[in-house]
FIGUPA-711938 format. One record per residue: residue in one letter; x, y, z of N, C-alpha, C in turn. Coordinates in steps of 0.2 Angstrom, whole numbers, plus 5000, padded with zeros to 4 digits. Example, Ala and Ser with C-alpha at 12.3 -4.5 7.8 and 13.67 -1.06 7.14 Angstrom:
residues 2
A506649725039506249785039506649845039;S506449895035506849955036506450005039;
***
This chain:
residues 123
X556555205360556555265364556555245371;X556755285371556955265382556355295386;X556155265387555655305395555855345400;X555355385402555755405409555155405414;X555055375421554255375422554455425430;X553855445432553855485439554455455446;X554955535446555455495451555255485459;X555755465461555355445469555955495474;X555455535477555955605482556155555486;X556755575489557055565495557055575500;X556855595506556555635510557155635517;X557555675521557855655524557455665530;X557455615536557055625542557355625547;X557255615555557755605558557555585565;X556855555564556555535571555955485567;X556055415568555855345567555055355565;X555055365575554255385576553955415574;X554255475573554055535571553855535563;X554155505563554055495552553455445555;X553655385557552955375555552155395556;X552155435564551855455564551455525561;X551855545554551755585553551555575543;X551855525540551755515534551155455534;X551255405539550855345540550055365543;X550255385550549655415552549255475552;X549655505548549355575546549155595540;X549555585536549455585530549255505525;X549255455531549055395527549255365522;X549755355521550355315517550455275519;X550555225514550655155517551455135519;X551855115524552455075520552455025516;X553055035513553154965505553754935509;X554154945513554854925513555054975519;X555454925525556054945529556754915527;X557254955527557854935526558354945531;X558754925534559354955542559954895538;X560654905537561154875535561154855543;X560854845546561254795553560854835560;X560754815565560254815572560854895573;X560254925575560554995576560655035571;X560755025566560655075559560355115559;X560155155555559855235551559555185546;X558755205547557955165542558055215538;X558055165531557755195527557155165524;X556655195522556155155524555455195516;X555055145512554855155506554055185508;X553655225507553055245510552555265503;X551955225503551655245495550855255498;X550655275494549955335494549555335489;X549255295484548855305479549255315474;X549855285473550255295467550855335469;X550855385473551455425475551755385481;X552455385478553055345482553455395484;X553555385491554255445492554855375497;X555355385497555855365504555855415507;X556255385512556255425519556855395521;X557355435523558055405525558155455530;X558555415535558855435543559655445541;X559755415536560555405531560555495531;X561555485537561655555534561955565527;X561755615524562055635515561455605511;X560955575513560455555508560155605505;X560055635509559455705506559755765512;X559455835508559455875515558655885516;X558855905523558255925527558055975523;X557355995523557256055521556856065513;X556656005509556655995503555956005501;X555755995495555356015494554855995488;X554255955490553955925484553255925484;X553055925475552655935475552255875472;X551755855476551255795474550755805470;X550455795464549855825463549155765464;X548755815466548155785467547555775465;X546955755464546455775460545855805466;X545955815472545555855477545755875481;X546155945480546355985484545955995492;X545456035491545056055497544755995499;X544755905496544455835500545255845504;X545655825500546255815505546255845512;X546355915510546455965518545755955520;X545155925520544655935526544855855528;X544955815524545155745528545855735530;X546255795532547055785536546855835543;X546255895539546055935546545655885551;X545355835550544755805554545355785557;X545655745555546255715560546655745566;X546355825566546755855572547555845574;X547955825569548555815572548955865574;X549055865578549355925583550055975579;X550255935576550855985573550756015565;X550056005561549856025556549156035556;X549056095554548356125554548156165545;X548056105539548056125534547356175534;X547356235530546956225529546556225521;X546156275519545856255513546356275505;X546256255499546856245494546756335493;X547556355490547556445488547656435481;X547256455476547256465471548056515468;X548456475463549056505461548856535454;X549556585451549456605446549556555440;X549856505441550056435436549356385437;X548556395441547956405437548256325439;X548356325446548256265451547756285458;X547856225462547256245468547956205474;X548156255479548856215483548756215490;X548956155494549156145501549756135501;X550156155508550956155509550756145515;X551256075516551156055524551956025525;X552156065529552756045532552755975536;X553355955536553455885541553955895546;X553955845552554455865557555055885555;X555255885548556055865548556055945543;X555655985543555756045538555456015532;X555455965528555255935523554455975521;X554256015515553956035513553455975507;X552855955507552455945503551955975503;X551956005496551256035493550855995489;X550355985490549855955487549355995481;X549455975474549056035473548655975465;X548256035464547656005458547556065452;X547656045448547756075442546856095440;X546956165440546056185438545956195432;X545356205429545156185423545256255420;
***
């Protein structure tokens, strides 16, 4: 029987610093991997978080801007007061909105339009 295991989003970006200051220093993700085919290239670049992998590419056609994913978590309202302490200027999460699919969700946008929602399945 073949496997299928958890895929890895693409994420398109479009400012270096910006991504990192935004998945690394903000949301604290680690990078795994830089990639550039030659000096001056478009990064693409591997960023992982307690199990959850995303890329991030500057490559035009890899991903559109604007996409959207969902991460699950097991502490909705831990996450958003430890992304709120960190005051970063362009997100201001605040606490989880309980959904009718009887989850707890954050949606925090990124520089690049890129949408993730963080969310914890309730009991």
């Amino acid at each position: 029987m073949v496997m299928l295991h958890q895929p890895t989003p693409i994420l398109r970006i479009f400012d270096e610093a910006k991504a990192k200051e935004f998945y690394l220093d903000f949301l604290g993700f680690t990078p795994t991997f830089e990639h550039r085919f030659g000096e001056n290239f478009p990064l693409y670049m591997g960023v992982s978080h307690s199990g959850c992998d995303l890329h991030l590419s500057e490559h035009y056609g890899d991903a559109s801007p604007g996409a959207h994913v969902r991460i699950r978590t097991d502490d909705v309202d831990g996450l958003s007061k430890l992304l709120a302490a960190k005051d970063y200027k362009y997100a201001k999460p605040g606490g989880g909105s309980n959904t009718p699919w009887n989850t707890s969700e954050i949606t925090i946008t990124d520089p690049f339009g890129n949408r993730l929602t963080f969310y914890e399945e309730l009991p």
